[in-house]
C-alpha positions in Angstrom: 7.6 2.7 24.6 9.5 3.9 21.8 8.6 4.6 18.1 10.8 2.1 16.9 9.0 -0.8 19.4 5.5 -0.1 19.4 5.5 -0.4 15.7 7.1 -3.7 15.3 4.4 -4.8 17.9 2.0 -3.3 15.7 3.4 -4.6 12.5 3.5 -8.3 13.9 0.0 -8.0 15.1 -1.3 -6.3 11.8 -2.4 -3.3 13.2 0.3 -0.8 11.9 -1.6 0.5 9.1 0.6 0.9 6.9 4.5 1.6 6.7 6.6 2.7 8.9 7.1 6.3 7.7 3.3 6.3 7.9 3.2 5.6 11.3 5.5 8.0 12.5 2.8 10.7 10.9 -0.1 8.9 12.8 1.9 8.3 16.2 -0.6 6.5 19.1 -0.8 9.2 21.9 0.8 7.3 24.3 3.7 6.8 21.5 7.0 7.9 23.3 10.2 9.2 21.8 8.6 10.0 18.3 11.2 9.7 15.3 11.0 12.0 12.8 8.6 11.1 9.6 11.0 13.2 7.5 14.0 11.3 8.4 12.1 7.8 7.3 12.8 6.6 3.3 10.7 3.8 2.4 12.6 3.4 -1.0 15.7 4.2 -2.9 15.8 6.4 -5.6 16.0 5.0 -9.2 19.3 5.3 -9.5 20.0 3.5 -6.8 17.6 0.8 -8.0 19.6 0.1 -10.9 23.1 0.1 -10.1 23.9 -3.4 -9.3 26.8 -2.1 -6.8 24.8 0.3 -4.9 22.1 -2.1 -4.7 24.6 -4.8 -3.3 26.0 -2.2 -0.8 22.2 -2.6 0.6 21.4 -6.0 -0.1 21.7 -7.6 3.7 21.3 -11.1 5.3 18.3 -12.3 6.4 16.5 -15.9 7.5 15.5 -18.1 5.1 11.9 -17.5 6.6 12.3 -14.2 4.8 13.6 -14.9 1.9 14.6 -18.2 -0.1 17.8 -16.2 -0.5 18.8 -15.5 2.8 19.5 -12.3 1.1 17.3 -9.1 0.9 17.6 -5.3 -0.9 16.7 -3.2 1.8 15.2 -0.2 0.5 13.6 1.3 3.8 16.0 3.5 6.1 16.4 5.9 8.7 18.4 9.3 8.1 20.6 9.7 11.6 21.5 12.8 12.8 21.6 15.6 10.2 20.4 13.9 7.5 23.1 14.8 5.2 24.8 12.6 2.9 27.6 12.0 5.6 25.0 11.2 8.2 24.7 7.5 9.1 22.0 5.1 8.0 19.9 2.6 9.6 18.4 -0.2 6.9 15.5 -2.3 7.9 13.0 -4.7 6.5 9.8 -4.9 8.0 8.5 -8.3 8.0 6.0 -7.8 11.1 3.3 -9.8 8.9 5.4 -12.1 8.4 7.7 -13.5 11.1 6.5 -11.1 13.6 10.0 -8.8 13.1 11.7 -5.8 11.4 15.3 -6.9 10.8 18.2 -4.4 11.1 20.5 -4.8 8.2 22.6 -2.0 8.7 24.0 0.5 10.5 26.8 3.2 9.5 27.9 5.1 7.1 25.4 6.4 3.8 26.4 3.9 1.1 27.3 5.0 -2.0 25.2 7.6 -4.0 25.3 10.0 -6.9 26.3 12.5 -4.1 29.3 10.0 -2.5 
């Protein structure tokens, strides 16, 4: 199986042991296709955190089972390719615990950053 897989099955049974980042540092040894812990960002910066536009730019839907909202700030993401600031980024929300997935909310282009 992949990284990306065998931790949502993990996460929905509550055997992950933590976040995602932290299980790409502990891979199982039959994990295949690692992806890199390096690449992994749990949270925004600061900055990010308080700029009402940036944080919109990453606020994504999401059920209602989620959140009341149907809305959600997705800090977590995955640094494609280089890594850069041009480099596209992957948003998710874990909620393994809780409905049993990890939600995509976006895929593309880095948002908008002190470096944008």
């Amino acid at each position: 199986m992949s990284t990306t897989q065998d931790f949502v099955n993990a996460s929905a049974a509550g055997s992950a042991g933590g976040d995602f980042r932290h299980w790409c540092d502990n891979l199982p040894d039959d994990c295949e296709n690692p992806f890199p812990s390096g690449k992994v960002k749990m949270k925004e910066s600061e900055t990010v955190d308080n700029n009402a536009e940036w944080r919109r730019q990453r606020t994504f839907p999401v059920p209602k089972a989620v959140d009341r909202r149907e809305k959600l700030f997705m800090q977590a993401h995955l640094r494609i390719g280089g890594g850069n600031t041009v480099s596209p980024r992957l948003y998710f929300h874990d909620d393994g615990p809780g409905t049993g997935f990890v939600y995509v909310g976006y895929i593309g282009p880095h948002p908008d950053n002190t470096q944008t």
